[in-house]
C-alpha positions in Angstrom: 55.9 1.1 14.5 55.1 2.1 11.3 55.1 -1.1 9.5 53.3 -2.8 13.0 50.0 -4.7 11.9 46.7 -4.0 12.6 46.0 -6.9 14.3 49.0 -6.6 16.8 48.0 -3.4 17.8 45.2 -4.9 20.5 42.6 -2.6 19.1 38.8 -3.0 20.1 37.2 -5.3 17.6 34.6 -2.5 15.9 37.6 -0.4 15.5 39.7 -2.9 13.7 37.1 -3.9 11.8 36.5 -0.5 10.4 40.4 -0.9 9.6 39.9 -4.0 8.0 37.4 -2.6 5.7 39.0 0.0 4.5 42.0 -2.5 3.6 44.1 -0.7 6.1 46.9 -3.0 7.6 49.7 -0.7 8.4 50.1 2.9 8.6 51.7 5.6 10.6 47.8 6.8 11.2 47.4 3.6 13.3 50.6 4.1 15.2 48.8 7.2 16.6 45.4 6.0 17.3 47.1 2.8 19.0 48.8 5.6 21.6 45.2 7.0 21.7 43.3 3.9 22.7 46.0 3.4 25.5 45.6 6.6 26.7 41.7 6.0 26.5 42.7 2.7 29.0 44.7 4.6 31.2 42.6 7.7 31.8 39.7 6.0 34.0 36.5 4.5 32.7 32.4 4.6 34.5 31.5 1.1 32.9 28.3 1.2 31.3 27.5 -2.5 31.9 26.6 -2.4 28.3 29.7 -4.7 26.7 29.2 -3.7 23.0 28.9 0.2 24.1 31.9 -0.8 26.8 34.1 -2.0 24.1 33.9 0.7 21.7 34.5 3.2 24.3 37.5 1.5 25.5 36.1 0.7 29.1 32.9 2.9 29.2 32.1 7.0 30.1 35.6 8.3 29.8 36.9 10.4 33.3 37.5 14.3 33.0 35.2 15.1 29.9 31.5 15.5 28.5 29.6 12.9 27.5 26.0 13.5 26.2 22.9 11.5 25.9 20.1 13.2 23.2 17.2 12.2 22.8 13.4 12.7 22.4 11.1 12.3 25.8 10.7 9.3 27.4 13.4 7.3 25.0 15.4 6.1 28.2 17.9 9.1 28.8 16.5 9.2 32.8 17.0 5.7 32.8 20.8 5.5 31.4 21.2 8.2 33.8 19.4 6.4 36.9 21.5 3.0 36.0 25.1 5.4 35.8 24.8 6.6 39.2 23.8 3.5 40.8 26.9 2.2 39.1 29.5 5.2 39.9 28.2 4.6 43.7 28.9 0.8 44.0 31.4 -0.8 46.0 34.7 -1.4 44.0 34.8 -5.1 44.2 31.5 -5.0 41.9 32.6 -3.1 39.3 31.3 0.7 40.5 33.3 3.5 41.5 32.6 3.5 45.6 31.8 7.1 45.2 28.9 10.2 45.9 27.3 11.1 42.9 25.6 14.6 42.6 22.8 14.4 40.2 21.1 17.7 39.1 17.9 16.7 38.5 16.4 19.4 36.6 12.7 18.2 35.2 12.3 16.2 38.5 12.4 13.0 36.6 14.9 10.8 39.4 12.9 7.8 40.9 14.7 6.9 44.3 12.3 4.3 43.8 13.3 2.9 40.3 16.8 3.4 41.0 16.3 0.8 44.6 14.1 -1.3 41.5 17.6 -1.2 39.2 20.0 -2.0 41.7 17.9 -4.8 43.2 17.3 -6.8 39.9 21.0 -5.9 38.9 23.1 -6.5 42.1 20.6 -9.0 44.0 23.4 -9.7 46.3 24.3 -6.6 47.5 20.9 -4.5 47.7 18.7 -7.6 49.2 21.3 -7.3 52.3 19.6 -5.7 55.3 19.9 -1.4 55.0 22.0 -1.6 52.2 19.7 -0.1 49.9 19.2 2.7 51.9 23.2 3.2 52.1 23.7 3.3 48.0 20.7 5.8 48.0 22.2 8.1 50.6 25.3 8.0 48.5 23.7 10.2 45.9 22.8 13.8 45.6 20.0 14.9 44.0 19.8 18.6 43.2 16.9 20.3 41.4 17.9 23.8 40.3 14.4 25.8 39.1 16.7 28.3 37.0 19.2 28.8 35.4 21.0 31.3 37.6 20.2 29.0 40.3 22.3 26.4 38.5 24.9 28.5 38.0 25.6 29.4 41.6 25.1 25.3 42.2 28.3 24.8 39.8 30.5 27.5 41.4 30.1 25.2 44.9 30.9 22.2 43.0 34.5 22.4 43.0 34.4 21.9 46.4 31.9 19.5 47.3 33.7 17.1 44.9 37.0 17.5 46.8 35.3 17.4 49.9 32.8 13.9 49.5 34.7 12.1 46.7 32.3 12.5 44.3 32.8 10.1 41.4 30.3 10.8 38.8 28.1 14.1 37.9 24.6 13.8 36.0 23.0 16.8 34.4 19.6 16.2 33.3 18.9 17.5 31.2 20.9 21.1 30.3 18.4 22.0 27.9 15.6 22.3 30.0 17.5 24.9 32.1 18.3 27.0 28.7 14.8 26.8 27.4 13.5 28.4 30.9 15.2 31.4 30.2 13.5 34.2 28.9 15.6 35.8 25.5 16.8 34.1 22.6 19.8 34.6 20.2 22.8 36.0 21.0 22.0 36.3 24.7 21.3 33.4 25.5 23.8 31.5 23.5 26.3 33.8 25.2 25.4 32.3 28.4 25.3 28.7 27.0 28.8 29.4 25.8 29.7 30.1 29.8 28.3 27.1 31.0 30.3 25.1 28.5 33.5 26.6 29.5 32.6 26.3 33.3 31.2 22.7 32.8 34.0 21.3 30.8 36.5 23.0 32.9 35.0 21.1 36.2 35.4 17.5 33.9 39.0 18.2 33.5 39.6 19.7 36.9 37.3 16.8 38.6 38.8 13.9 36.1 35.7 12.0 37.0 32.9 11.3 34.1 30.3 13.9 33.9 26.9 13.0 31.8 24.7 16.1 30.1 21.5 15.2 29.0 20.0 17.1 26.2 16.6 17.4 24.2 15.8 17.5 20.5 14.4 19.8 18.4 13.2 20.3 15.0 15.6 20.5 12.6 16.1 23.6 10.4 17.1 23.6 6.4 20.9 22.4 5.7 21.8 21.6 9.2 22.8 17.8 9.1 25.6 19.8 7.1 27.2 21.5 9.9 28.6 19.3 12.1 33.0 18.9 11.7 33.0 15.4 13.2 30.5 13.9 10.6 32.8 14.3 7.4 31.1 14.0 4.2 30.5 16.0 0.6 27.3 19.1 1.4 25.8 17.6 -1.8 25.6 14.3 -1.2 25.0 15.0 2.5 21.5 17.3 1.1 20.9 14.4 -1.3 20.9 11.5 1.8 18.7 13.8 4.2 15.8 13.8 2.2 15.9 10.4 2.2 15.6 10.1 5.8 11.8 11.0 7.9 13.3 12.7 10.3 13.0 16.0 11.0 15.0 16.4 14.8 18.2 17.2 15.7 19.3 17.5 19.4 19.1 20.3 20.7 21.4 23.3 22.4 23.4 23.6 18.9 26.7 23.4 17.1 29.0 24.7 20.1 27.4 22.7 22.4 27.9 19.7 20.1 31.5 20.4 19.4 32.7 21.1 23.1 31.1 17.3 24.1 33.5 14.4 23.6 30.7 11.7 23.5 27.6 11.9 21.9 24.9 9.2 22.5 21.7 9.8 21.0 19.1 7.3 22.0 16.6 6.7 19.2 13.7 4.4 18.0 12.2 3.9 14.1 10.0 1.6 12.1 10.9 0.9 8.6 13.6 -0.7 6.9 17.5 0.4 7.5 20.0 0.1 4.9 23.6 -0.4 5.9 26.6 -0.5 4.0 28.5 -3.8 3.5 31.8 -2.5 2.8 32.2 1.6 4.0 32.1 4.2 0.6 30.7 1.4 -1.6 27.7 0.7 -3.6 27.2 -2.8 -1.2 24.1 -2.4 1.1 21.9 -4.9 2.7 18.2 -4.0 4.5 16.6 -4.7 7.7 13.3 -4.6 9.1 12.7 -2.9 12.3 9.5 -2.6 14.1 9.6 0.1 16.4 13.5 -0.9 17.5 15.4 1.7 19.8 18.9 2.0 19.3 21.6 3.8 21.5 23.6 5.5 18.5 27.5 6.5 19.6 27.5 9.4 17.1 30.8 10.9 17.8 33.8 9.4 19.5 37.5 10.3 19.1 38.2 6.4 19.2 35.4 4.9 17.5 33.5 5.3 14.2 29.6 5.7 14.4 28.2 2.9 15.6 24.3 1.6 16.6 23.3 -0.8 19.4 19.8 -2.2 19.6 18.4 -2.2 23.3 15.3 -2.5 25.5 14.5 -1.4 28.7 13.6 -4.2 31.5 13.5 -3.9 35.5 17.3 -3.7 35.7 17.5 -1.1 33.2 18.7 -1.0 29.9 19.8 -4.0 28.1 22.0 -4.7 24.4 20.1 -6.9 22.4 23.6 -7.5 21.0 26.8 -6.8 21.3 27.7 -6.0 18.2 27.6 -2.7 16.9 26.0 -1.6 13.5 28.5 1.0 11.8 26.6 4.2 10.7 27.0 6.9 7.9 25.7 10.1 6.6 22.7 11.6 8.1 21.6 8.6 10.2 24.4 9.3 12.3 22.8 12.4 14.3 19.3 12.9 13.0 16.2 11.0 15.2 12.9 9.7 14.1 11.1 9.3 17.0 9.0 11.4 19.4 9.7 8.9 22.1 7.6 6.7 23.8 5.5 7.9 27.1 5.1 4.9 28.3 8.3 3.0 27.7 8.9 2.6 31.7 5.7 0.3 33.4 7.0 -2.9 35.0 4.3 -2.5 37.7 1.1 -0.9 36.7 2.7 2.6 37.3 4.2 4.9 34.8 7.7 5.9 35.3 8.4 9.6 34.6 
């Protein structure tokens, strides 16, 4: 197994690439992130519908752990989230789950009426049949805690309810809104942050269905793109690189809420120029335009390196630009440059919240 070559070992293309880079062809390493990847196969996928995103997650939101979105208002978060459960709630022969969903709607941001708009440009042929609509819809949930202590007596019942109505996918949107409601900072309320981690990651592995956080961002203090295990690099170089960037967010919640999620998509837009390395830990850039591009940024993966897709948002939700995945390092892996855009949703006239 040792000596087995990389490209025998039916890897997904951005991670082989990575491989390839790095002139890695055999290794006992690969041996262990083959059994990985299959493990990733077997444990149950939510497909995104997004292939590039799809591929590098081995078949989409992994079952029975956390997966975030971050991002600054109005970005698309609600919208990933909208096109997820309408997904999770669709018949098996179309690629969804035939499941309930329960989505805790927490800043009153879920459109019954944008998810119908979704499902109807997506799935013509299921939602333009007579009351069907109206049948996906009921097969949702939507909860909308107005505290904190509310939410927590919500979770404690949710054991149950998703035993009890096959529930195939939970939404949280966002988490940070119920922490910043609290009154208190510091230790107190971190403490209580640190319970709903346990509680929530416990009901992923329990559940083995997908569960989706949402999260906020907020201003970043001094040294902190330092601090984060899964984005390996040198403190001094890492200092060097951040001033570099314009960006002064970083999601929000902190570094034990970061560490107990498995997934981290951050969902950002910038104007500039990007510079990307050719070849990974070498001097060989190239640079790119962008005019006010969003990306959906898969910052931290156990079976994929950093990567960035471009995407837009259209009246069946959001959409790749490509399917290929930019690879990401340093700083521009987690920090965000945008304050999002407030009117990034208006296919009609009407602005979508």
């Amino acid at each position: 197994m040792a000596n087995k070559l990389i490209n025998q070992m039916g890897l997904p293309k951005s991670i082989a690439n990575v491989f390839t880079a790095r002139n890695i062809t055999t290794a006992k390493v690969l041996s262990l992130m083959e059994q990985q990847v299959q493990k990733e196969h077997n444990g149950g996928h939510l497909s995104t519908r997004l292939k590039g995103l799809d591929d590098a997650l081995c078949g989409g939101i992994p079952f029975g752990v956390l997966t975030e979105l971050v991002g600054p208002a109005g970005i698309g978060k609600t919208q990933f989230c909208l096109k997820l459960a309408l997904l999770a709630s669709l018949p098996e022969a179309y690629g969804g789950l035939d499941g309930r969903v329960i989505y805790i709607d927490v800043e009153s941001k879920f459109s019954s009426r944008r998810m119908i708009e979704i499902g109807s440009k997506s799935f013509p042929e299921i939602f333009h049949k007579k009351g069907m609509a109206q049948e996906m819809a009921g097969r949702i949930l939507v909860m909308q805690p107005t505290s904190l202590s509310e939410f927590t007596e919500s979770l404690q019942q949710l054991k149950i309810s998703l035993l009890q109505n096959q529930v195939k996918l939970l939404i949280i949107d966002s988490m940070a809104a119920l922490v910043a409601g609290e009154q208190g900072q510091g230790a107190p309320r971190q403490h209580l942050l640190g319970w709903h981690i346990s509680f929530i990651k416990s009901l992923a592995e329990f559940s083995r269905i997908p569960i989706v956080v949402t999260n906020q961002v907020r201003s970043q203090i001094h040294d902190e793109a330092c601090q984060y295990a899964f984005q390996v690099q040198h403190r001094e170089k890492a200092l060097h690189e951040h001033t570099e960037y314009d960006s002064h967010l970083v999601a929000a919640l902190g570094i034990h809420w970061a560490h107990a999620v498995t997934i981290r998509l951050v969902l950002d837009s910038k104007s500039g120029l990007i510079v990307i390395s050719l070849i990974p830990h070498s001097d060989s850039t190239f640079s790119f335009p962008l005019v006010g591009k969003r990306f959906i940024k898969l910052a931290k993966s156990p079976i994929s390196p950093p990567l960035a897709f471009a995407f837009n948002i259209t009246s069946s939700g959001i959409s790749l630009l490509s399917d290929g995945g930019i690879e990401l390092t340093g700083p521009e892996i987690n920090t965000i440059h945008c304050q999002g855009h407030s009117d990034i949703i208006n296919f009609d006239g009407k602005r979508f919240q």
